[in-house]
C-alpha positions, 0 to 999 in steps of 0.5 A, spaced: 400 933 845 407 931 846 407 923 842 415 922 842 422 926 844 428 923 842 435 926 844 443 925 839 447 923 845 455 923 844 455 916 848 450 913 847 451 907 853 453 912 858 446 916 856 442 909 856 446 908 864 443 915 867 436 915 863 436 907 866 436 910 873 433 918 874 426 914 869 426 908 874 424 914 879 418 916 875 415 910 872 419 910 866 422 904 862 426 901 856 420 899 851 425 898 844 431 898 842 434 899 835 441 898 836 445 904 840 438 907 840 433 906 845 426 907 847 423 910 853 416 910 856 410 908 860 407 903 857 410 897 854 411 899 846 409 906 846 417 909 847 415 917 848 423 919 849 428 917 845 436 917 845 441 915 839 447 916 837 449 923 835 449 923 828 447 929 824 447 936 825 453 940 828 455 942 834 451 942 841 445 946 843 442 944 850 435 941 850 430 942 855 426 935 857 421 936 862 418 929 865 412 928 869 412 925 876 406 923 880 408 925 887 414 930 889 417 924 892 418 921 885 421 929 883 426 928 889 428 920 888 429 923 879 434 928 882 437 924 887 438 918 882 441 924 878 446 925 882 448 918 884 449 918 876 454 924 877 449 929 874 449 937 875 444 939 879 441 946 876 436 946 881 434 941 886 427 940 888 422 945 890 417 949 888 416 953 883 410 958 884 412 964 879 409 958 874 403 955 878 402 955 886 403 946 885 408 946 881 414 942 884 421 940 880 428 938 880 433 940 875 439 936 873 444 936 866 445 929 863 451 926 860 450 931 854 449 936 858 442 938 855 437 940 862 433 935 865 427 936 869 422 932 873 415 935 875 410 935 878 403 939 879 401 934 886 399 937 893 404 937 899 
């Protein structure tokens, strides 16, 4: 029921270079650009995570984004681009079965430190 998500970035070139490389893995991509702020989706002109330069409100609070993927080796390939951007993995890529028997994710920090997730329901 999610239609869009958008993000206040403090650098917003240096969120667009980790979101370019850790959304790849998942079949996401660039859509729109307005400026400093960018468009990200699944389908062409249909952005359903955005980011932006921050511009209003005060101080930090952390955000929690989960991304789906389609197989568990999407889930390992986002945590592994993560990494290569010199993310902080929170949690790396598992199952998680207090929260159902296939639910398998990876947790990460993007540059602004808000909690990055990639998951996926799919069997082994």
């Amino acid at each position: 029921m999610l239609n869009h998500i958008a993000l206040q970035c403090s650098d917003p070139a240096v969120s667009a270079v980790f979101y370019d490389a850790v959304l790849a893995t998942v079949g996401g991509a660039r859509q729109m650009e307005f400026g400093p702020t960018i468009g990200y989706g699944t389908s062409p002109m249909q952005p359903e995570f955005w980011i932006g330069p921050f511009d209003s409100g005060d101080g930090f609070r952390e955000t929690h984004v989960a991304f789906s993927a389609g197989s568990r080796a999407e889930v390992e390939a986002f945590c592994a681009a993560a990494v290569a951007q010199g993310a902080e993995v929170l949690h790396g890529p598992r199952l998680w079965p207090e929260y159902t028997p296939t639910y398998y994710a990876a947790f990460v920090r993007d540059p602004d430190g808000n909690n990055v997730e990639a998951v996926t329901f799919a069997p082994a």
